[in-house]
VOVEX-988801 format. One record per residue (C-alpha): x, y, z; residue in one letter. Coordinates in Angstrom, 1 decimal, decimal comma. Layout:
[[X Y Z] a]
...
# end
This chain:
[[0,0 0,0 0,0] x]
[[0,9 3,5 -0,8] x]
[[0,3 6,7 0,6] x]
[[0,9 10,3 -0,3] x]
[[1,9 12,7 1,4] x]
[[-0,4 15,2 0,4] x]
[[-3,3 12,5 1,3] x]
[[-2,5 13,3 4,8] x]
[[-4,8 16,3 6,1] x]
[[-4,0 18,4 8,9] x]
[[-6,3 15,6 11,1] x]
[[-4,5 12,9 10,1] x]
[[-5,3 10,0 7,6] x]
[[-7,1 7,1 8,8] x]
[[-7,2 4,0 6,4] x]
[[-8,8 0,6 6,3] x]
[[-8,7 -2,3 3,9] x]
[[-8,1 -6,1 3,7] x]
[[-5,7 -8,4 1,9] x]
[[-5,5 -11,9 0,6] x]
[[-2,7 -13,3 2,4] x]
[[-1,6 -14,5 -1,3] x]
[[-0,4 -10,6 -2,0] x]
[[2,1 -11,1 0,6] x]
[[5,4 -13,3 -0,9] x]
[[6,5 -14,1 3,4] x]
[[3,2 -15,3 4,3] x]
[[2,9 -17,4 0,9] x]
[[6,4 -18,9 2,1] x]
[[4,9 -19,8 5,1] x]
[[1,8 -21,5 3,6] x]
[[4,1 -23,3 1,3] x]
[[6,0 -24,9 3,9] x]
[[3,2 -25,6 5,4] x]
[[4,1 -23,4 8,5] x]
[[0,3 -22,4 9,1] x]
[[-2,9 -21,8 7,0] x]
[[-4,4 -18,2 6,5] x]
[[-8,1 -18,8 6,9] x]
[[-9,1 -15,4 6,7] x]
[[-8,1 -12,1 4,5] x]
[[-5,5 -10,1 6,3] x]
[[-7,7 -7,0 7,9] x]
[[-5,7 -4,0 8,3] x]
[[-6,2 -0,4 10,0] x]
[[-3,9 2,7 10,0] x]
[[-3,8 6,6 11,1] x]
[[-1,3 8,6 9,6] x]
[[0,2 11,9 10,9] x]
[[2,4 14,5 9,7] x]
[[4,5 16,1 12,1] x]
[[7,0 18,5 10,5] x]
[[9,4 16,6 8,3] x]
[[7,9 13,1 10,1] x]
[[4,9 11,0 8,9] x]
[[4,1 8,4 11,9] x]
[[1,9 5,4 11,0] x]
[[0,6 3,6 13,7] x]
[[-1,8 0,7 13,1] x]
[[-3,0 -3,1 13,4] x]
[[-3,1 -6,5 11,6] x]
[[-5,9 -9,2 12,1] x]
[[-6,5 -12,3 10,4] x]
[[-6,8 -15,8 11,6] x]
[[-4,5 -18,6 11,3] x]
[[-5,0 -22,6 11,1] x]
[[-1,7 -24,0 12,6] x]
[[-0,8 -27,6 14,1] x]
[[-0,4 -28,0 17,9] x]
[[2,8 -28,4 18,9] x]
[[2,3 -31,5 21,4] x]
[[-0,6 -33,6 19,5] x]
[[-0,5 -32,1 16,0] x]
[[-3,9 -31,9 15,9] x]
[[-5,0 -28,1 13,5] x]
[[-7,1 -25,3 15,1] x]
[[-7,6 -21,7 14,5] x]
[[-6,3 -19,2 16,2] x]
[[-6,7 -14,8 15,6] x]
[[-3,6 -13,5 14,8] x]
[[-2,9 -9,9 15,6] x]
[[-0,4 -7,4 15,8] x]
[[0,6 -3,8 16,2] x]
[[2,9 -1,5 14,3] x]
[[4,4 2,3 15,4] x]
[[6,1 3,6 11,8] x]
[[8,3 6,5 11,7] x]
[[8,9 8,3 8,5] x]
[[11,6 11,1 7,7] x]
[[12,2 12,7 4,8] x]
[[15,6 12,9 3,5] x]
[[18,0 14,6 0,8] x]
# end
């Protein structure tokens, strides 16, 4: 995903959108090696500021996951989520 800078109002930019975990080449790795299985698109959410020279992102990931237990090796599904704090600086 791309942003431009001039998207990003004096508020902020807030964005949401989802993904086939297919766009992603790491997560197709994983699925390939049979690491885990993504059983649900990859839902995103972002809000973007611009502070000076500085564009931070801060945001989420949620999907969910089918992976093999470690002790039994029995599948189940499991959310998978995560945060992310992005700082951006412009340079020459």
């Amino acid at each position: 995903m791309y942003i431009r800078i001039e998207q990003i109002k004096e508020e902020g930019l807030a964005l949401e959108f989802e993904e086939k975990p297919e766009v992603f080449p790491a997560l197709s790795e994983m699925t390939n090696q049979d690491q885990c299985t993504f059983v649900a698109p990859i839902k995103t959410t972002l809000r973007a500021i611009q502070i000076g020279d500085m564009i931070e992102v801060k945001g989420g990931i949620n999907t969910f996951v089918r992976l093999p237990c470690g002790r039994c090796l029995k599948e189940y599904e499991t959310p998978l989520k995560s945060r992310f704090d992005l700082t951006y600086v412009h340079r020459i």
